[in-house]
C-alpha positions as CSV (number, residue, x, y, z in Angstrom):
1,X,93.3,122.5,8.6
2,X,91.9,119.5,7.0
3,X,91.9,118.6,3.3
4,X,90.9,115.2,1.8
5,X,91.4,113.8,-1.4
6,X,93.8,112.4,-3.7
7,X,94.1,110.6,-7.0
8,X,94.5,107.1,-7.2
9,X,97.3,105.7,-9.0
10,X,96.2,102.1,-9.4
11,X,92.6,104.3,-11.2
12,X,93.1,102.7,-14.4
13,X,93.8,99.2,-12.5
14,X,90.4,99.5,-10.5
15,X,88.2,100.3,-13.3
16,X,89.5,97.9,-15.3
17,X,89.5,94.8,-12.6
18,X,85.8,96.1,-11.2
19,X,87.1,97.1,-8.2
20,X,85.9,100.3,-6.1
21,X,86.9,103.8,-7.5
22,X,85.2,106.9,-6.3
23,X,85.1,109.8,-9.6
24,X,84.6,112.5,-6.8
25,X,87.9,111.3,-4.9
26,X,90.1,114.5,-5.4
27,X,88.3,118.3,-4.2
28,X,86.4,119.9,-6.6
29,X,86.7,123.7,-7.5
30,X,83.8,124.1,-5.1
31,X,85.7,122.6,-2.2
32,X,89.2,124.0,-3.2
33,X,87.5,127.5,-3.0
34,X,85.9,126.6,0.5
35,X,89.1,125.7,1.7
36,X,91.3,128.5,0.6
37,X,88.8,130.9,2.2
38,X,88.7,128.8,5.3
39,X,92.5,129.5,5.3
40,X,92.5,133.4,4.0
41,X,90.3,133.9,7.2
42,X,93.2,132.7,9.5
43,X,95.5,135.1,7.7
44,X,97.1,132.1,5.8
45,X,98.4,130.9,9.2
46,X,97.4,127.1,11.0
47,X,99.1,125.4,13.4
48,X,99.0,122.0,11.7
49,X,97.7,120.8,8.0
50,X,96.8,117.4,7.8
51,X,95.7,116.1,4.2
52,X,95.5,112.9,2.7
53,X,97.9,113.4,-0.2
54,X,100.8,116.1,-0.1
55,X,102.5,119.0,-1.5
56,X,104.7,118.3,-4.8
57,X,107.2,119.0,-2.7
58,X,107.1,116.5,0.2
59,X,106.3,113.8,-2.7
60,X,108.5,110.8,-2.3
61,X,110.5,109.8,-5.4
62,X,110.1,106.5,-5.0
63,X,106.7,105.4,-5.1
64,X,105.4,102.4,-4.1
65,X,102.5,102.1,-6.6
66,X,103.7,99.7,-9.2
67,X,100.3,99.0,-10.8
68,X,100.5,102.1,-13.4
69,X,102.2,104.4,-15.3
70,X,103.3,106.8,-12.9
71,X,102.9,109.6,-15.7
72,X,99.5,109.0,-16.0
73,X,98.9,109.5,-12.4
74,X,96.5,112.9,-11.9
75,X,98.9,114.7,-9.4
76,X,96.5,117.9,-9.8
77,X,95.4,117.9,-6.0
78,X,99.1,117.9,-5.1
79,X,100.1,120.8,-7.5
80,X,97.5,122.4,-5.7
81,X,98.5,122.1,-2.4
82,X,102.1,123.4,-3.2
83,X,100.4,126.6,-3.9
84,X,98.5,126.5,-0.4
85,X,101.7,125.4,1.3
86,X,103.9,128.1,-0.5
87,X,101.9,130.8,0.6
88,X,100.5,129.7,4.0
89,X,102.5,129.2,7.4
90,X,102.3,126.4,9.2
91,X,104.0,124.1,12.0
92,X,103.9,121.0,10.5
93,X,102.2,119.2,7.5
94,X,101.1,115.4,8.3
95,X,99.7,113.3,5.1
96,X,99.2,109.4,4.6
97,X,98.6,108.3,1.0
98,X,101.9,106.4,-0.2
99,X,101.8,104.1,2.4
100,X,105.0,104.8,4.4
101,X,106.5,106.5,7.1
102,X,109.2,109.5,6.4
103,X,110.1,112.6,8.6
104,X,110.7,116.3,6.5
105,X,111.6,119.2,8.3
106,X,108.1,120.5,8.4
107,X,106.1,117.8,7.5
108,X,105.2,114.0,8.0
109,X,104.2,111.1,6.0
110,X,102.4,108.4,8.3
111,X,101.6,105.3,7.6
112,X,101.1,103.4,10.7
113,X,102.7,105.5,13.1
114,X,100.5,107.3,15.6
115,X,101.5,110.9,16.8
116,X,100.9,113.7,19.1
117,X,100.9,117.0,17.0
118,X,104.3,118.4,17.1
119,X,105.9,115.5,18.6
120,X,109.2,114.0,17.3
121,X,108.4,110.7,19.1
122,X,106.3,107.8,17.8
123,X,103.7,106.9,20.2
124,X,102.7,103.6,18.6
125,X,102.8,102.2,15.2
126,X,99.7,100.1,14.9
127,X,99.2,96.8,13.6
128,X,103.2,96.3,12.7
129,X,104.7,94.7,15.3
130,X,108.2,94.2,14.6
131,X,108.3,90.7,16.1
132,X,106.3,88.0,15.7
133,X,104.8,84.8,18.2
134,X,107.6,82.6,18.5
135,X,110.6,84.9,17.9
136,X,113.2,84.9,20.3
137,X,114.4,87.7,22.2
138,X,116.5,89.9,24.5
139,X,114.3,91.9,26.8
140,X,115.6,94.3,29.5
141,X,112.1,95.9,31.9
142,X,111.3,97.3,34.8
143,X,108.8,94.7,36.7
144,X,107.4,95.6,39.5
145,X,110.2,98.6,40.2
146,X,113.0,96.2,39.5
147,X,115.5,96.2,36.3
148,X,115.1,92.7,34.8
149,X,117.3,91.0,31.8
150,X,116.2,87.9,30.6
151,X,115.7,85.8,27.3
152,X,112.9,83.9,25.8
153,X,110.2,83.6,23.0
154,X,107.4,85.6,22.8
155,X,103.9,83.8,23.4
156,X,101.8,86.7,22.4
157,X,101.5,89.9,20.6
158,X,99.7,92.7,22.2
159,X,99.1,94.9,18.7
160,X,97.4,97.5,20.0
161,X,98.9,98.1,23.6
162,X,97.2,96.9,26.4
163,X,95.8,99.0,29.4
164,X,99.4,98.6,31.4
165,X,100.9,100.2,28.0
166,X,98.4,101.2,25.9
167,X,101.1,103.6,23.4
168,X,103.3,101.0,22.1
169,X,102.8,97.3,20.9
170,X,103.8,95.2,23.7
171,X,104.4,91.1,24.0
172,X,104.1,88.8,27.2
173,X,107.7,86.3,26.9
174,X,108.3,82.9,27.6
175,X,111.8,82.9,29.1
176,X,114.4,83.3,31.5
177,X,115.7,86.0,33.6
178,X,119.4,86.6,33.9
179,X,120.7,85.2,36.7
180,X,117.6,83.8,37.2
181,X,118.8,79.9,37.4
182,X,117.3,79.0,34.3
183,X,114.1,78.9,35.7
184,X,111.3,79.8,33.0
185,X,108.8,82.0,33.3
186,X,106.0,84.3,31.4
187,X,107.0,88.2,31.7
188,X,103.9,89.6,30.5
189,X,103.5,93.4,28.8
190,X,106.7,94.2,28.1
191,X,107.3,96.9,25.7
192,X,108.7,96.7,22.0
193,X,111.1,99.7,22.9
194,X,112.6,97.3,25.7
195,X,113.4,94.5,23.1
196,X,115.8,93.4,20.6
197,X,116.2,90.4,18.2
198,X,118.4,87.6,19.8
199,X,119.0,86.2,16.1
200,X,122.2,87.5,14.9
């Protein structure tokens, strides 16, 4: 099940700075009713939900928005989407909207992670590599079926995988291998999971 829509929090912000604000962003009765029969006809059961905003429940406390009031913020599309998700079954609920990533029992916020439905493991979070050109670090890869350690700097960042790993961010390092001799080298594609920070 699919279900768009939210209010904005920074509305008052946009109108009065002249920039873009849509007045049909959140459903309208029309669309609320089309989606609640969509859902009555699978006997209030769906594998997944995904919907821009969320359920009052799954609402974080803190938000991020610090450009209004946050009473003045029109949470009626969430209010009604705790009454789907109170009376509805589903496997998991996946949103977006405040701009962060967070794990419920039944539900995900995402941000710039990328998932497979119903998996626990993050496949990529795009455009947010956690390191940056010039950073040193501690790598430990397989190349070319062998375990390798080194050290170095990475020369590039690979933000959107490549086609040797296209489901995580990957760099290509300036560095040394471990027992190497000191001898430097360019270890190209190696994945962000196989790295760590060699600042202290």
């Amino acid at each position: 099940m699919v279900i768009g829509g939210a209010g904005s929090p920074d509305k008052a912000y946009r109108i009065m700075t002249g920039l873009p604000w849509f007045e049909d962003e959140q459903p309208n009765e029309s669309i609320k009713n089309y989606t609640e029969q969509q859902i009555a006809d699978s006997r209030w059961k769906v594998d997944y939900v995904l919907s821009h905003t969320c359920p009052l429940v799954y609402r974080p406390e803190k938000s991020l928005y610090t450009l209004s009031d946050q009473k003045t913020i029109d949470l009626s599309t969430e209010r009604w989407l705790e009454t789907l998700a109170a009376n509805q079954q589903y496997e998991r609920w996946y949103f977006g909207h405040y701009h962060d990533n967070q794990v419920y029992v039944d539900a995900e916020m995402l941000y710039d992670a990328i998932k497979l439905f119903g998996s626990e493991e993050t496949l990529q979070k795009q455009g947010r590599p956690e390191y940056r050109k010039g950073e040193k670090v501690i790598f430990s890869a397989n190349i070319n079926g062998m375990e390798v350690d080194g050290y170095g700097a990475i020369q590039h960042v690979h933000a959107y995988g490549t086609k040797v790993m296209d489901r995580e961010v990957t760099y290509d390092i300036y560095g040394v291998q471990s027992g190497g001799g000191g001898v430097k080298e360019l270890f190209e594609n190696i994945a962000e999971s196989q790295l760590m920070s060699a600042v202290l």
